[in-house]
C-alpha positions in Angstrom: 17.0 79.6 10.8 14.6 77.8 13.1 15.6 75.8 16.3 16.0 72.2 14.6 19.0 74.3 12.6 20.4 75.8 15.0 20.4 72.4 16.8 22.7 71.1 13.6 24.2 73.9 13.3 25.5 74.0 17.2 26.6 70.3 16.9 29.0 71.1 14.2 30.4 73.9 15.7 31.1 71.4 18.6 32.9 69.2 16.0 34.9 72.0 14.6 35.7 73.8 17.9 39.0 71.6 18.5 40.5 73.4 15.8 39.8 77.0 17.2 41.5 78.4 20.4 39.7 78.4 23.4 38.4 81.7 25.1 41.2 82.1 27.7 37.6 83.0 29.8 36.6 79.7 29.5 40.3 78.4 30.5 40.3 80.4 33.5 36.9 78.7 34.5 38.5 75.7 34.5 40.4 76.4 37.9 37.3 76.5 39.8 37.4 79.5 41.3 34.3 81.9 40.3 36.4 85.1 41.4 38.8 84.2 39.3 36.4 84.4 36.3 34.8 87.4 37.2 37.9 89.1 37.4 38.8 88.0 33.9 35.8 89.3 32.7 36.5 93.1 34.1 39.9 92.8 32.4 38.6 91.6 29.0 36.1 94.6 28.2 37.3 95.8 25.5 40.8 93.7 25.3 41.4 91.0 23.1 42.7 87.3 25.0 46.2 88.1 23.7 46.6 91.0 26.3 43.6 89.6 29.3 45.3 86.4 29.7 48.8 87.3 30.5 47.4 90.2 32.3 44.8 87.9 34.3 47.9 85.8 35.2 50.2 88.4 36.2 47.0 89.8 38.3 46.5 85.8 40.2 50.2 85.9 41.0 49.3 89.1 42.9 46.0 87.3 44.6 43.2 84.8 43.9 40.8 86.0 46.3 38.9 89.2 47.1 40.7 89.8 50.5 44.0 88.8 49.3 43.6 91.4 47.0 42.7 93.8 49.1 45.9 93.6 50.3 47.4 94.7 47.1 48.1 98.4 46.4 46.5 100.3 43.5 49.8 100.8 41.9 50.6 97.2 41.7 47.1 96.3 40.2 48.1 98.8 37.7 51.2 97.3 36.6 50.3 93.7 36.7 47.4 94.4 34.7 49.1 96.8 32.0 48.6 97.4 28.9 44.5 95.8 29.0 42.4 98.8 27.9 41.5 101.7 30.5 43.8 99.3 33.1 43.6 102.1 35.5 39.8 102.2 35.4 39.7 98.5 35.8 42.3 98.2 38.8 40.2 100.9 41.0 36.7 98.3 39.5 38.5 95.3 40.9 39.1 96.9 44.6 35.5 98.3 44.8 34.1 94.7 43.6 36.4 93.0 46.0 35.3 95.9 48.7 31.7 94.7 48.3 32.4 91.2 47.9 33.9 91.2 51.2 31.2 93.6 53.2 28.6 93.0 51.8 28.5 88.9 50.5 30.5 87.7 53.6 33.1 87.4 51.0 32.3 84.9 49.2 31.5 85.7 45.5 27.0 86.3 44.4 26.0 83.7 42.0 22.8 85.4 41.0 22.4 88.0 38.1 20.6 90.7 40.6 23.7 90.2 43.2 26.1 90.4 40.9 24.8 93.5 38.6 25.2 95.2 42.0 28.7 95.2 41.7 30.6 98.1 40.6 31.3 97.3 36.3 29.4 94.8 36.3 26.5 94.8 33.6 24.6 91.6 32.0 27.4 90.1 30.3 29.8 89.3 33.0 27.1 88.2 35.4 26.0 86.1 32.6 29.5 84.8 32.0 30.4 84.7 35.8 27.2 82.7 36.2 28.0 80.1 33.8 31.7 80.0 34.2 32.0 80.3 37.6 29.0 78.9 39.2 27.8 76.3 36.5 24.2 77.9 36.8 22.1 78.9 33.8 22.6 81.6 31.7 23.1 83.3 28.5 26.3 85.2 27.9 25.8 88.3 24.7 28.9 89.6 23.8 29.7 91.8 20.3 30.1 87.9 18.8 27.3 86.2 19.6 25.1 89.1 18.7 26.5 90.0 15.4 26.6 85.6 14.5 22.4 85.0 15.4 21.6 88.4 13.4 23.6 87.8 10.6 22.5 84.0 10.8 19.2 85.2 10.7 17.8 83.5 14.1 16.9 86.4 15.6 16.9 90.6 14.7 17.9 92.6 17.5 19.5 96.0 17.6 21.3 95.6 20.8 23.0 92.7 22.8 20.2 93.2 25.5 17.6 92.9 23.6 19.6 89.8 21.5 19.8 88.1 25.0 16.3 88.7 25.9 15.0 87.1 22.7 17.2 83.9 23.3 16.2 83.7 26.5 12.2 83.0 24.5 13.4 81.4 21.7 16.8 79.2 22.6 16.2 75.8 24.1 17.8 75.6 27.2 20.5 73.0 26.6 22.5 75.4 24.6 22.2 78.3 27.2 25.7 77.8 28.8 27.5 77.0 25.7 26.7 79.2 22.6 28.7 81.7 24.0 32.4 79.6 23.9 31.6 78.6 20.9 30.3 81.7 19.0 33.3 83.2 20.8 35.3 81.2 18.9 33.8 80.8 16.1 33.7 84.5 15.3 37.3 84.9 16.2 38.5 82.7 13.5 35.8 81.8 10.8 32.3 84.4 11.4 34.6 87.6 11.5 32.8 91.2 11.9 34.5 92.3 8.2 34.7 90.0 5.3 34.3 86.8 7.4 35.3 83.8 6.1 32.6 82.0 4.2 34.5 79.7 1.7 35.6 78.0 5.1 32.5 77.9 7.6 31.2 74.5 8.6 27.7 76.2 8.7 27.4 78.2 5.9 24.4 76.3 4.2 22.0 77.0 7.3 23.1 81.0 7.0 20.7 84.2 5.9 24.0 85.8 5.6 21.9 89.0 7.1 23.1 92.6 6.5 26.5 90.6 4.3 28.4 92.5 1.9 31.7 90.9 1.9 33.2 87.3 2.1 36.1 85.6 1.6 
């Protein structure tokens, strides 16, 4: 796949993207509040939407901000967070970002990657994310998705999603850095699945290597 198909191929996952639920990342974004998306991000490692959205709402009843959460006890985090994977990990994470956030940054949330890799759980793919969503800056977001769809679409062959966002950062134009992540989120949710995704029904399968396939549907 070379750039002028990914360019088709990207315009009619835009098309077909109003059919597909929307990352609950990308709905969170839409309050305006960077923290807001960072702190999704923590609680979604590992933890599918279904569980990190309720749980990022229970979390913003709590607090929206870094100080105001502060001012929340450990316990609390624990139970408004419940059940997203290794919650009690992830609670203590949110008070030590929210610790440096506030001594550190003057409280106000770092919109570079090199700021915001200092923080404590926070590795390439939420800055990325917490770049894009929150701050509207440039950047390209690898998660398990994204990775697995360029291989197997045969745009790229990386091993591992750092060295898949390295090679996009050569090789992608820019226009789709922000978005090929919601929709390759999406897309691999519902149609590009890891097992046996669902060929007979993908809007793109014509421009598709099908790399490493065994089984469709």
């Amino acid at each position: 796949m070379n750039n002028d198909q990914l360019f088709l191929v990207l315009q009619r996952l835009k098309v077909e993207s109003v059919h597909w639920p929307t990352p609950v990342a990308v709905e969170i974004a839409c309050q305006g509040k960077p923290f807001l998306v960072l702190a999704s991000c923590i609680l979604s490692l590992r933890t599918r939407d279904e569980t990190m959205g309720p749980a990022a709402k229970r979390l913003f009843q709590l607090a929206d901000t870094p100080q105001k959460l502060l001012r929340v006890s450990l316990e609390d985090i624990e139970k408004a967070i419940y059940p997203v994977a290794f919650y009690r990990n992830k609670a203590k994470t949110l008070l030590l970002i929210c610790e440096a956030i506030v001594d550190r940054f003057a409280g106000v949330v770092p919109s570079t990657l090199d700021e915001l890799m200092q923080l404590q759980g926070v590795g390439r793919k939420t800055a990325n994310l917490t770049m894009v969503l929150g701050f509207d800056k440039m950047g390209i977001c690898v998660d398990v998705h994204v990775h697995r769809i360029c291989n197997r679409w045969g745009y790229l062959e990386t091993k591992e999603a750092d060295e898949t966002e390295k090679v996009l950062r050569e090789i992608l134009p820019q226009q789709f850095w922000k978005e090929i992540n919601a929709l390759l989120v999406a897309f691999g949710k519902t149609v590009c699945k890891p097992v046996s995704p669902v060929c007979s029904k993908c809007p793109v399968e014509n421009f598709c290597n099908k790399v490493n396939l065994i089984k469709t549907r």
